[in-house]
N, C-alpha and C positions, 0 to 999 in steps of 0.2 A: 745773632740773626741766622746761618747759617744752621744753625741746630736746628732752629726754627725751620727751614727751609728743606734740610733732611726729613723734619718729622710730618709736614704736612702728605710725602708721597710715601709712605709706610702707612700712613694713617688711611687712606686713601687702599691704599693697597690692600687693609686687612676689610676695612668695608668691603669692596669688592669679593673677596673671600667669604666672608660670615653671609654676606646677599646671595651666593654660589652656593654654601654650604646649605642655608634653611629656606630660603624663597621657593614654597611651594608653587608646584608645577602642574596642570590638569592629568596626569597620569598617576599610574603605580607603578612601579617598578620591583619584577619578582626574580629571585632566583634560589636556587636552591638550598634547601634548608640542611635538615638533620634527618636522623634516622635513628630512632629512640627506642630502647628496649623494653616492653611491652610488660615483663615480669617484677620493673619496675614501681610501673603505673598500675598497673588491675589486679584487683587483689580478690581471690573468692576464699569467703571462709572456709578453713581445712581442707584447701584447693590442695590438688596436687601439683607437683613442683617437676620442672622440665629440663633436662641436659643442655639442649638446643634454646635456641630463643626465636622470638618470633619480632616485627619492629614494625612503628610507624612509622612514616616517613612525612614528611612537612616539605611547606615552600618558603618562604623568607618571602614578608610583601612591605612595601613602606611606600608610601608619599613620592614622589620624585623630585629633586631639586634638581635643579643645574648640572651638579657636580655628579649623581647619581646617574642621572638622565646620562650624561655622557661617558660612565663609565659604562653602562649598559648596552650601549651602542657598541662597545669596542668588546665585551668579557661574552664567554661561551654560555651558551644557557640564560642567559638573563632576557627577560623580556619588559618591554616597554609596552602596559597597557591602558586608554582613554581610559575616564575616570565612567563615563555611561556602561564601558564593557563591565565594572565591577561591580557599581552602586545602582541602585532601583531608582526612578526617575524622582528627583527634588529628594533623595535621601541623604540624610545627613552623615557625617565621619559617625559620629554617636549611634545613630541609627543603624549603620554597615557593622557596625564590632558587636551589639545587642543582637543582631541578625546572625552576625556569624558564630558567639557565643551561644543561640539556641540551636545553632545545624549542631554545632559540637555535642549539646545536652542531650537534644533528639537522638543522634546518632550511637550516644550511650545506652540509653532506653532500649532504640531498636535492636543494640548489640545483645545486651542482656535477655531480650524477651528471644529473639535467633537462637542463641548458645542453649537459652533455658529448655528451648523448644527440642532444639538438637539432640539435645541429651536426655529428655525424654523425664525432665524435672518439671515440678511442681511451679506456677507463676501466677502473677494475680495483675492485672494492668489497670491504674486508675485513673482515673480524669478530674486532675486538678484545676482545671477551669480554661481559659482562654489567655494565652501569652501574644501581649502587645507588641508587634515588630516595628512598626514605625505609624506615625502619624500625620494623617494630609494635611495639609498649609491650607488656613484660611476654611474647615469644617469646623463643628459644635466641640467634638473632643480635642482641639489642639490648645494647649495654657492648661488641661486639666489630664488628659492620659500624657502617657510618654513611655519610650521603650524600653521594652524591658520591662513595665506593670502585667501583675497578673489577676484578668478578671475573674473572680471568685464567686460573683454573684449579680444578679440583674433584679431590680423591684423585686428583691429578698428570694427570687429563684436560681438556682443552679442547673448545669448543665451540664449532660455527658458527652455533649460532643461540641464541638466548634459549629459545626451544619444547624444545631438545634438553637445556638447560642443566635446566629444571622438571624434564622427563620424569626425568631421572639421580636427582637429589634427593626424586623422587615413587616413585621405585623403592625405596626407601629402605625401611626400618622403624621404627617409634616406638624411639627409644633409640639408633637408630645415633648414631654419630659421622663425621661426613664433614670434610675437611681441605679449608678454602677460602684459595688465594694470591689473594692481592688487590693493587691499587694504592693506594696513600692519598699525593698528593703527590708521586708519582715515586717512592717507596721501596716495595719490596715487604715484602708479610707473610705471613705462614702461619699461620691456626690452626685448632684442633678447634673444631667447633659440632654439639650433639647437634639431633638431627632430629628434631620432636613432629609430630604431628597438627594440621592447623590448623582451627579449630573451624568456619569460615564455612564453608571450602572441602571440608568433611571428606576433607583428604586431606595426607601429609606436608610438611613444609618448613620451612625455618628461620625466617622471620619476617620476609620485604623484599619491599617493591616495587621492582619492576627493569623497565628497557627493552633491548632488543640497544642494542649499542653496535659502530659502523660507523667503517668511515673507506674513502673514496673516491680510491684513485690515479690521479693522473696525468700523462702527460709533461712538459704543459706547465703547470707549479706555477701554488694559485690561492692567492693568501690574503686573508683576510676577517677584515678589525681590527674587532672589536666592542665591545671594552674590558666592559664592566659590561653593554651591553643586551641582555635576557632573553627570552624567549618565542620563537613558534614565528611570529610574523604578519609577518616582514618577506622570507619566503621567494620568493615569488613577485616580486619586485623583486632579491633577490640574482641569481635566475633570470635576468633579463634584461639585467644589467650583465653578469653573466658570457658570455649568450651574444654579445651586443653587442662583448666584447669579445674573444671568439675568432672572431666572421667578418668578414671584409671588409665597408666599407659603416659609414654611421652611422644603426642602428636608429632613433634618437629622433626622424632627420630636422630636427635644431636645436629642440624642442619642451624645453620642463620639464615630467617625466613622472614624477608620483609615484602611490601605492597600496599596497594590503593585501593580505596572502591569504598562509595557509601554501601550502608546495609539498611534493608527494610525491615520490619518484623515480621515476616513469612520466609526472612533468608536470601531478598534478589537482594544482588548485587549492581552497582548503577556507577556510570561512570564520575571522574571528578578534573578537575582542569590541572595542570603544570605536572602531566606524569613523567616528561624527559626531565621536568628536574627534580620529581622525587627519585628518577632513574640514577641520578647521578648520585643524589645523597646515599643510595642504598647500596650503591658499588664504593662507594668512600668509605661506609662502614665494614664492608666486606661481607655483604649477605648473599649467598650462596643460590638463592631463589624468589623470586617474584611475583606476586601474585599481580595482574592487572583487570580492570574489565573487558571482558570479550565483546560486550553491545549488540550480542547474536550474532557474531559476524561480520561488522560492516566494514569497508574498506579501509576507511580513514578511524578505526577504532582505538582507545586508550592502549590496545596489548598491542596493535600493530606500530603503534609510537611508542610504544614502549622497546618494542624488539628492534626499532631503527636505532634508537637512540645507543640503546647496548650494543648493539655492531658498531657504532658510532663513535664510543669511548671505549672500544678495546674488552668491554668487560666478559667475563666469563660468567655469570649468571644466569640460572635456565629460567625465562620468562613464560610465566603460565596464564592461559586465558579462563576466566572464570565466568559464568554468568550468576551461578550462585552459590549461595556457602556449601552447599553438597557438593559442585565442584573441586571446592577447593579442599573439602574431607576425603571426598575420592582420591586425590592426588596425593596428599599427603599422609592415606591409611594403605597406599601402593609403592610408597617408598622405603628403597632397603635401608634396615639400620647406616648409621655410618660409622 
């Protein structure tokens, strides 16, 4: 009996634990991640090779439990944020990783088409059709799209842009039936989706958020192993491993040179959210310089949190404001050997 009487408050006990440890909580909880070296990941055929390195830098984001939640509260850098401040309204877990997995893909693209542009090489940019980001609750396409499909074709036509892809489907009538081939997995599919009114926009369509979906050729092959990591903020850094390694010369100058910033294909530089904690991952690594975005200036801008933050932890890093990849070629074609 006694045994018995021990084991029901250990039992008791570890419930309470295991409920601490996984009872999801309506937050995320981020802190800072890694700072990854770059000559790793992006590879350009018969690229040239660099002294120096160059790094991406990451956040660390999860769910929040209990136990998470409260350590976050008490640890330097960690942030606790509403699940609205992350995900797009009625977006699902599934829908938010398919979303953040095409900033990352996007951000590829634009890297390679920047660098390719940069350097003054040869590139060809195609329009593989319409990538599905998520899909509304309770329209025509929800049980039949889902995200992450890529639409290839519309009542057997194609489309070079996303804007042309709307306009067709907006052309439409309440009631139509339109035939969408799609990609799911590599496998193709075809089906009937009838065409309502959508009530926000008051105007036709089936019921997806969608971005164009691209892909960037070129001679000399580039590839970029990203395995799992998401979003769009390590663009501006794919930009200069890539270019670094299509010209002669070693941009870095022997430096460790990591930073933030999505990149467009004309080369702007845009800001991204958790830079004090890729600030920290990047002085962990011991990188030497910074790149952030400048935002033109603005007061409360990603370089200006950037530069508190490194006052902040002591670090010796010179934090540079970029608004675009010429910026950041400027600065680092001005730097002496080391």
């Amino acid at each position: 009996m006694r045994k018995k009487r021990m084991r029901v408050p250990l039992l008791l006990a570890a419930a309470v634990v295991l409920f601490a440890a996984f009872f999801p909580l309506p937050y995320y909880v981020t802190r800072p991640g890694m700072a990854k070296e770059l000559d790793s990941v992006v590879h350009v055929e018969n690229g040239d090779r660099a002294e120096g390195k160059f790094f991406l830098t990451t956040v660390r984001m999860g769910r929040a439990t209990i136990i998470t939640y409260l350590m976050a509260k008490f640890q330097d850098y960690s942030e606790i944020l509403p699940l609205d401040s992350v995900r797009l309204e009625n977006e699902t877990d599934e829908e938010y990783n398919v979303r953040q997995l095409y900033y990352m893909e996007e951000s590829k693209e634009n890297a390679i088409q920047a660098a390719f542009k940069a350097a003054g090489e040869s590139y060809e940019v195609r329009h593989k059709g319409v990538y599905v980001l998520g899909v509304v609750k309770g329209m025509p396409a929800e049980g039949v799209l889902q995200a992450g499909d890529r639409i290839i074709a519309v009542d057997g036509k194609t489309f070079d842009s996303s804007d042309r892809f709307i306009s067709y489907v907006q052309s439409k009538k309440e009631g139509d039936k339109i035939t969408v081939t799609f990609l799911r997995k590599g496998k193709e599919h075809r089906k009937k989706i009838p065409v309502r009114r959508i009530p926000e926009l008051d105007k036709p369509g089936i019921g997806i958020t969608l971005v164009e979906d691209k892909e960037v050729k070129t001679k000399r092959v580039v590839t970029i192993d990203t395995e799992e990591i998401g979003g769009p903020s390590a663009g501006l850094m794919f930009t200069l491993e890539i270019y670094n390694q299509l010209t002669k010369g070693d941009l870095t100058k022997g430096y460790r040179i990591a930073g933030t910033g999505t990149i467009e294909s004309d080369g702007k530089v845009g800001p991204i959210g958790g830079v004090d904690q890729k600030v920290v991952a990047a002085d962990k690594e011991g990188a030497e310089i910074f790149f952030a975005p400048n935002e033109k200036g603005k007061r409360d801008s990603d370089y200006q949190m950037a530069v508190e933050t490194a006052k902040r932890i002591g670090s010796k890093m010179k934090i540079v404001p970029v608004d675009t990849l010429s910026d950041a070629l400027a600065y680092l074609e001005s730097l002496p050997e080391k």
